[in-house]
C-alpha positions as CSV (number, residue, x, y, z in Angstrom):
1,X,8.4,15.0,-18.7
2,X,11.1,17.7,-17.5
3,X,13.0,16.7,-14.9
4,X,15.5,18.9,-12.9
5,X,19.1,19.4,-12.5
6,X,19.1,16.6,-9.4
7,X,17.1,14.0,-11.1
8,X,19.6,13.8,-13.8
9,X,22.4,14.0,-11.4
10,X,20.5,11.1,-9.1
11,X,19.7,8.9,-12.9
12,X,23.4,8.8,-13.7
13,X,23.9,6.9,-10.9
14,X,21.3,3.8,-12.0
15,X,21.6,1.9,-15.1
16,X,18.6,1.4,-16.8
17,X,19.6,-1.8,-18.6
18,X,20.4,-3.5,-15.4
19,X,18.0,-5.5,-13.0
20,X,19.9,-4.9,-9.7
21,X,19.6,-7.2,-6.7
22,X,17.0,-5.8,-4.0
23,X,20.1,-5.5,-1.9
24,X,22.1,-3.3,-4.7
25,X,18.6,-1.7,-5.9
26,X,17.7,-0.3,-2.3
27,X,21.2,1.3,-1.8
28,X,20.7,2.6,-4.9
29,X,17.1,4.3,-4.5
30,X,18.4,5.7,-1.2
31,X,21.3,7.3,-2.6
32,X,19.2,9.1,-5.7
33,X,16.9,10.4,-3.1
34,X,18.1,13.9,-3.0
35,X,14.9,15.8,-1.9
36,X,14.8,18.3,0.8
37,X,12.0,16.0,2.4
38,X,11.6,11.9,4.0
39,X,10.7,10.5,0.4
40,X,8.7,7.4,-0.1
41,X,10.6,4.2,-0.8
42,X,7.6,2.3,-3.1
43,X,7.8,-0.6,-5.0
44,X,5.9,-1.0,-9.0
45,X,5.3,-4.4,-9.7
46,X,3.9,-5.1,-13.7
47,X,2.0,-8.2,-13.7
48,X,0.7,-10.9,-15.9
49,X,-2.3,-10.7,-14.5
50,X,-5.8,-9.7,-16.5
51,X,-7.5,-7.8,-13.8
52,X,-10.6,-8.0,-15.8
53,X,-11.4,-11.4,-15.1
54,X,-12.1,-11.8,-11.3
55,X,-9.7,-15.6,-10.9
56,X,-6.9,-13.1,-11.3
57,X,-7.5,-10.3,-9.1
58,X,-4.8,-9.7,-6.9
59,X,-6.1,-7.9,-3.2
60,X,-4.6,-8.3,-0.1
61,X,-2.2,-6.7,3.0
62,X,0.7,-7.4,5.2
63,X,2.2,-5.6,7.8
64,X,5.5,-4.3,7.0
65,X,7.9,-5.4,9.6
66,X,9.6,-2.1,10.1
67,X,6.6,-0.1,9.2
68,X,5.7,2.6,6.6
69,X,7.0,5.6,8.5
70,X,4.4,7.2,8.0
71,X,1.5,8.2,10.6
72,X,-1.6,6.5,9.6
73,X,-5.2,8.3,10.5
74,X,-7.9,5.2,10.6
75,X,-11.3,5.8,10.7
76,X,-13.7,2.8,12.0
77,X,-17.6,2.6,11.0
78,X,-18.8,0.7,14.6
79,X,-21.6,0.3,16.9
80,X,-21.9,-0.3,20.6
81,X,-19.5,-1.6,22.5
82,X,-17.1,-1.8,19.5
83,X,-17.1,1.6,19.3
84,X,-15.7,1.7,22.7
85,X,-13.1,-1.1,21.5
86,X,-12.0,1.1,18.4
87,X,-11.9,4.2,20.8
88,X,-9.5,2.1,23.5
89,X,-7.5,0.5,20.3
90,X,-6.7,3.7,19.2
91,X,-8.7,4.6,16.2
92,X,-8.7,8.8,15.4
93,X,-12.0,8.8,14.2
94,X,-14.7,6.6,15.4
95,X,-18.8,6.5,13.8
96,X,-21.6,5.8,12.0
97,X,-24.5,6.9,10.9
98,X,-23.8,10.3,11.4
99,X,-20.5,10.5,9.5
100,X,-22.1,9.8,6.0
101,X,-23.3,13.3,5.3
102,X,-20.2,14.4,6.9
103,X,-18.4,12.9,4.3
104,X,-20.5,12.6,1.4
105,X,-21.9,16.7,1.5
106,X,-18.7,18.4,3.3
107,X,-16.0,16.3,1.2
108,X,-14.2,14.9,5.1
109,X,-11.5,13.3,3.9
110,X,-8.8,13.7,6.6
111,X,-8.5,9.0,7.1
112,X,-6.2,7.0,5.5
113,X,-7.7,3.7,6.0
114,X,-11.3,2.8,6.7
115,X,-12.1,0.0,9.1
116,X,-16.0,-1.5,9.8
117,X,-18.1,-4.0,11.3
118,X,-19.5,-6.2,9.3
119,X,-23.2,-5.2,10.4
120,X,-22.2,-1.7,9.4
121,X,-21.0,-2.3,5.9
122,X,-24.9,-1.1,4.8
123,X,-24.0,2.2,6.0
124,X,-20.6,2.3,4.7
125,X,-21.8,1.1,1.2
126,X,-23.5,4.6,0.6
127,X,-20.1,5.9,0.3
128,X,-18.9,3.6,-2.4
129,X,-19.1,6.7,-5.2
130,X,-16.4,8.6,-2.9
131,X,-14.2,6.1,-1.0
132,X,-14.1,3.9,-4.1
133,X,-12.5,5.7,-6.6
134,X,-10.0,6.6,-3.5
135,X,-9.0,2.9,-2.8
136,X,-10.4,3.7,0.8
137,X,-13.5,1.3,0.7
138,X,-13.0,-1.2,3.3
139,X,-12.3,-4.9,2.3
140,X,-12.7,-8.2,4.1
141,X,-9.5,-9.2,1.8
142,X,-7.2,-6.4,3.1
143,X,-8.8,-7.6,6.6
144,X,-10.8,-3.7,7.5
145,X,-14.6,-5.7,7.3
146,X,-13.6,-7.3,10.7
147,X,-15.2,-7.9,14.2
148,X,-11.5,-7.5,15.7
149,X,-11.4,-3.7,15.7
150,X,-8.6,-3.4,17.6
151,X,-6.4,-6.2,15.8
152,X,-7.3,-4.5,12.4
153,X,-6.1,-0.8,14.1
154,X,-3.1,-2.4,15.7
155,X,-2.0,-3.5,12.4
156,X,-2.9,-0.6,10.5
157,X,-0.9,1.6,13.2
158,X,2.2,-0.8,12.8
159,X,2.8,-0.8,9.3
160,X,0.0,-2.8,7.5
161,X,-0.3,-2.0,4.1
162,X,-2.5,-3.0,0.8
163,X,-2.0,-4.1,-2.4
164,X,-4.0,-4.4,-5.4
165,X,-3.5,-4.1,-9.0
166,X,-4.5,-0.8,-10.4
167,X,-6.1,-0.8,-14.2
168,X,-2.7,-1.4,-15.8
169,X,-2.2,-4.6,-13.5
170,X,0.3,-3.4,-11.7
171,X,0.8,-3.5,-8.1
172,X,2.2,0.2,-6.7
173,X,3.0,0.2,-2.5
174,X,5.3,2.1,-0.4
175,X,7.6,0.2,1.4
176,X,9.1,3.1,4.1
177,X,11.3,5.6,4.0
178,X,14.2,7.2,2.4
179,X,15.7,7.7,5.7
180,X,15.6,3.7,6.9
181,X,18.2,1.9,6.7
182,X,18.9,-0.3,4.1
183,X,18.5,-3.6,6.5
184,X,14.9,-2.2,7.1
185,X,13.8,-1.6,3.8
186,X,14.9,-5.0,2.5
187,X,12.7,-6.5,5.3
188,X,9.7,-4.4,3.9
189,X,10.3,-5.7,0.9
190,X,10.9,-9.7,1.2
191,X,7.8,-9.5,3.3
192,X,5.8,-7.4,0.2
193,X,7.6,-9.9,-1.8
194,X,6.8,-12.8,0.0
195,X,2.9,-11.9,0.2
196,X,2.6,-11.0,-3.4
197,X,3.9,-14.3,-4.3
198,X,1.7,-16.0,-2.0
199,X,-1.4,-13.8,-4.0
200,X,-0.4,-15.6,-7.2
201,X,-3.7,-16.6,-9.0
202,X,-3.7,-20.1,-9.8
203,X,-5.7,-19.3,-12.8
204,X,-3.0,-17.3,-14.5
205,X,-1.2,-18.8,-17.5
206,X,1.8,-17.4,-18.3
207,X,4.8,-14.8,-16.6
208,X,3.5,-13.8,-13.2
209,X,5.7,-11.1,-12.4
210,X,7.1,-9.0,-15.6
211,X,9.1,-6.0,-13.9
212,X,9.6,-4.8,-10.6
213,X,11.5,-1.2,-10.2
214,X,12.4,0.6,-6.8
215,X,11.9,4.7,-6.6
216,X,11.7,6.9,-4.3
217,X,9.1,9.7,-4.8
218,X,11.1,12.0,-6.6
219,X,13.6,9.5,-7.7
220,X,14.1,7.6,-10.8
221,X,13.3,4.1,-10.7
222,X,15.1,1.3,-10.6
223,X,15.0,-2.0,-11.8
224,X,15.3,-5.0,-9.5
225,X,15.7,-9.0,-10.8
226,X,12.7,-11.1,-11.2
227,X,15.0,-13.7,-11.4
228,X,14.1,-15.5,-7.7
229,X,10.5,-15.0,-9.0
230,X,10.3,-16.7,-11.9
């Protein structure tokens, strides 16, 4: 892959043989993030994990405590009075029944995170061919199959995110901003850190966490120590 005049300006500045401190690697990725926009701050994290068998799946959230800066649209599949208590928790879009052709015939997409009841999860499961494959099917892991509407919304809306490994058993989340400051984004990451070590399979044998590199969305990446991890 190509990669412009910036980018190589921006990779000069990382070493690629060294695993940098988070401390060293954040002041790093913010300084390589030379786009005109707020880039993403995100964090790659290769595993030892074999996603294949189910003892070593690795699903879960935690609320960043500085937040993703980004503004998060959540969607909650509801009935009766919780559908009031979404609507009061601040939820944008709010539903049931009547949202599945919605989605499924006119391609609405415009959520980032999907939130239902329990007793509505038989609905919701005739979406499972599109929200799926989009990593937007709600969870009871990553705490959106939940009778507290309005706790799952108020974390969403402060920061919450999820992590999962993807088919290459690695973990990929955003941890801000490009513009936070370096004291933020190093709480983002000891408390992605902290859950991710906390989601360690017992069943797994072996190096739990191989590589972990920084980047920012247009950035190049850089590599951080496993060395606490280990």
């Amino acid at each position: 892959m190509k990669h412009g005049k910036k980018y190589g300006e921006a990779a000069k500045l990382v070493d690629r043989a060294t695993q940098y401190d988070p401390a060293e690697a954040i002041g790093l990725v913010k300084k390589t993030a030379t786009a005109k926009f707020d880039e993403t701050v995100e964090v790659h994290i290769r595993t030892g994990c074999d996603g294949r068998h189910a003892e070593q799946q690795i699903r879960g959230a935690v609320v960043l405590p500085n937040g993703t800066g980004k503004t998060v649209k959540v969607l909650v599949f509801a009935k009766g009075a919780k559908l009031d208590e979404a609507q009061a928790a601040g939820a944008d879009f709010v539903g049931g029944d009547e949202l599945i052709p919605k989605i499924q015939n006119e391609g609405w997409l415009d959520f980032d995170v999907v939130v239902a009841t329990p007793d509505m999860m038989g609905v919701v499961g005739r979406l499972g061919k599109v929200l799926g494959p989009k990593g937007l099917m709600p969870n009871p892991k990553a705490g959106t199959v939940t009778m507290d509407v309005t706790k799952a919304i108020n974390d969403i809306k402060a920061g919450k995110i999820e992590y999962r490994l993807d088919k290459s058993n690695i973990i990929h989340v955003p941890v801000g901003k490009a513009s936070f400051s370096e004291e933020a984004l190093a709480e983002n990451y000891k408390a992605l850190m902290d859950a991710i070590m906390k989601a360690k399979p017992s069943a797994l044998k072996g190096q739990y966490l191989k590589s972990i590199t920084l980047a920012t969305t247009m950035g190049p990446g850089v590599k951080v120590s496993t060395a606490k991890y280990c």
